[in-house]
N, C-alpha and C positions, 0 to 999 in steps of 0.2 A: 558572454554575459551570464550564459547561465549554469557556467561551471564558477563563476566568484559565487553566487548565489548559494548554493549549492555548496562549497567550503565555508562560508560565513557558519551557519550553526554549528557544524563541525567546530569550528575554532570559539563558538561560545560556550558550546558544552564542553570540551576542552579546559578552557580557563573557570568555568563554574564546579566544574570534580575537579579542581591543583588547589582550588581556596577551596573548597571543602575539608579537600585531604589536611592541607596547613590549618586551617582555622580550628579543626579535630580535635589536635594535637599542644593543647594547651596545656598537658600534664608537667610538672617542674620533675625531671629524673634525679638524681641525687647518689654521688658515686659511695657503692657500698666501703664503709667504714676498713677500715685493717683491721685482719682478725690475726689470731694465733693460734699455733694446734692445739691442744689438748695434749696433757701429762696427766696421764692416770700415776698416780704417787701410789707408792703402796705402804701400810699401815708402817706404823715407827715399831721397831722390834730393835735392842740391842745387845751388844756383847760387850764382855768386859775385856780388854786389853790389857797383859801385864806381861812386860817385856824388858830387856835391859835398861831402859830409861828409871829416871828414878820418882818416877810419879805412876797411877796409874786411873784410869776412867772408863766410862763405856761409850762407844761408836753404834752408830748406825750399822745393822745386819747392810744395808746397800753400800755402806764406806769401807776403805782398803785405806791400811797406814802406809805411808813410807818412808821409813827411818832415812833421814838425808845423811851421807858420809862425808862430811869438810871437818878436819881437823880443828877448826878453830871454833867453830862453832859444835859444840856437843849435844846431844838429845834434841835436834830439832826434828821435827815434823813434819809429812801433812797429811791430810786425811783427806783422800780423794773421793770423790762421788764420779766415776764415772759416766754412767746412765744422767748424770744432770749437767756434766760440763764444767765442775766447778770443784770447788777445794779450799780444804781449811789448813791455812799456812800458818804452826806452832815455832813459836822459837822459847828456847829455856835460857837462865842466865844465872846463875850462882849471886847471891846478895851479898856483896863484898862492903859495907856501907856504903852503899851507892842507892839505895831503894829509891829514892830522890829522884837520883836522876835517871833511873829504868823508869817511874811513873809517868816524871816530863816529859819522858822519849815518847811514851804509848800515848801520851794525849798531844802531843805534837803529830803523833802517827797519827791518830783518830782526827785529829781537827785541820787536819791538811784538805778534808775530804767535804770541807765546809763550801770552800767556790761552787760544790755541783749539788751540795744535798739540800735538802728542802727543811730538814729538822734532823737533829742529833739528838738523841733520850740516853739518859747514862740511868743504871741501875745499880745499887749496890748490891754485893752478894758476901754473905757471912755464912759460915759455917762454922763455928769455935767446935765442936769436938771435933773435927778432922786438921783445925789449924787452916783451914782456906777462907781466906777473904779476897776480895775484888770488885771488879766495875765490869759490867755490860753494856757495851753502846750499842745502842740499835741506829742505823745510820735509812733515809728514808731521803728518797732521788733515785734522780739518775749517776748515781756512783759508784764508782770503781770498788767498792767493800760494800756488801750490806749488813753486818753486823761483824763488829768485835770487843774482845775481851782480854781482861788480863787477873790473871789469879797469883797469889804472893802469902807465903807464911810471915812474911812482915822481916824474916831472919836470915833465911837460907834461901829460898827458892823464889826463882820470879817467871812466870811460865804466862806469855802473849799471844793471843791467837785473833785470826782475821780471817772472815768469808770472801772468796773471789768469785766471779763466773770466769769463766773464757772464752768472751766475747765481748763486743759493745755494750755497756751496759744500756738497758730499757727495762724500767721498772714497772713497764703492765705487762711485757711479751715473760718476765722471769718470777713475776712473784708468787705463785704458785709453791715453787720451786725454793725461791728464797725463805717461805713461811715453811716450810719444810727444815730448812735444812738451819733455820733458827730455831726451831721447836728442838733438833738434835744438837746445838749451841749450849740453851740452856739445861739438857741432859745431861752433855759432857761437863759444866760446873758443879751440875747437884751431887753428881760422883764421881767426882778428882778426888784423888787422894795421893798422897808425897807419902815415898814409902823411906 
């Protein structure tokens, strides 16, 4: 009898420090949020490109062109960004009276991209002494493009261009990256010129 005695406190101080400990611990934890690393971008610095194609503009000091070689298609492009993962895919098309139907194409191309994006913004862009006019979409979502363009002398030239990443698109983990590389979007329109 007087070993029960004898474990009895034991077993109530016991269960008075287990509901303490629980009772304590009333704090709500809360799983930290998804982060992304960090892209130190470096300052926008460009160079002018003039090469056998028959237009010419400035790139980005961090973008490399690369002349595609397919027969049927002539002077296509892209301008890659390495360091970011992504790449601006240019195609050119000679205006045969067709201007029509290269426009419908590029806004069929641009509004394909409507099921995933959030808002489409088209801009117009005019330049009359160099002969360049066009539209700027800036596209906002989770899509496959985040901004494209198309520039046209209305006569001769019809020159398309489209931002990709490569990857899944996510628009908080790339936009950094994509405000970047739309800032060098609207540089290569301000200085196109068809030679």
């Amino acid at each position: 009898m007087r070993k029960r005695m004898h474990s009895l406190p034991k077993a109530i101080l016991l269960f008075c420090l287990l509901t303490f400990i629980f009772a304590g611990c009333k704090k709500n934890y809360y799983p930290k949020p998804y982060g992304y690393f960090r892209v130190d971008l470096p300052d926008h610095a460009y160079n002018k490109i003039d090469t056998v194609l028959p237009y010419f503009f400035e790139i980005s000091d961090i973008a490399d062109i690369h002349i595609k070689k397919e027969k049927q298609e002539k002077y296509w492009i892209d301008i890659l960004y390495p360091t970011l993962n992504a790449a601006i895919h240019c195609s050119y098309k000679e205006v045969n009276n067709n201007l029509y139907e290269l426009s419908e194409d590029t806004h069929r191309s641009v509004y394909k991209h409507l099921v995933r994006a959030d808002d489409i913004t088209e801009e117009i862009f005019s330049n009359p002494e160099r002969k360049v006019y066009g539209i700027y979409y800036e596209l906002e979502g989770n899509t496959a493009s985040v901004a494209q363009f198309v520039l046209t002398d209305s006569i001769r030239h019809f020159f398309r261009g489209a931002v990709y990443f490569n990857h899944v698109p996510n628009k908080d983990s790339i936009a950094p990256m994509s405000d970047y590389i739309k800032k060098d979007v609207i540089r290569l329109m301000e200085s196109f010129s068809w030679k």
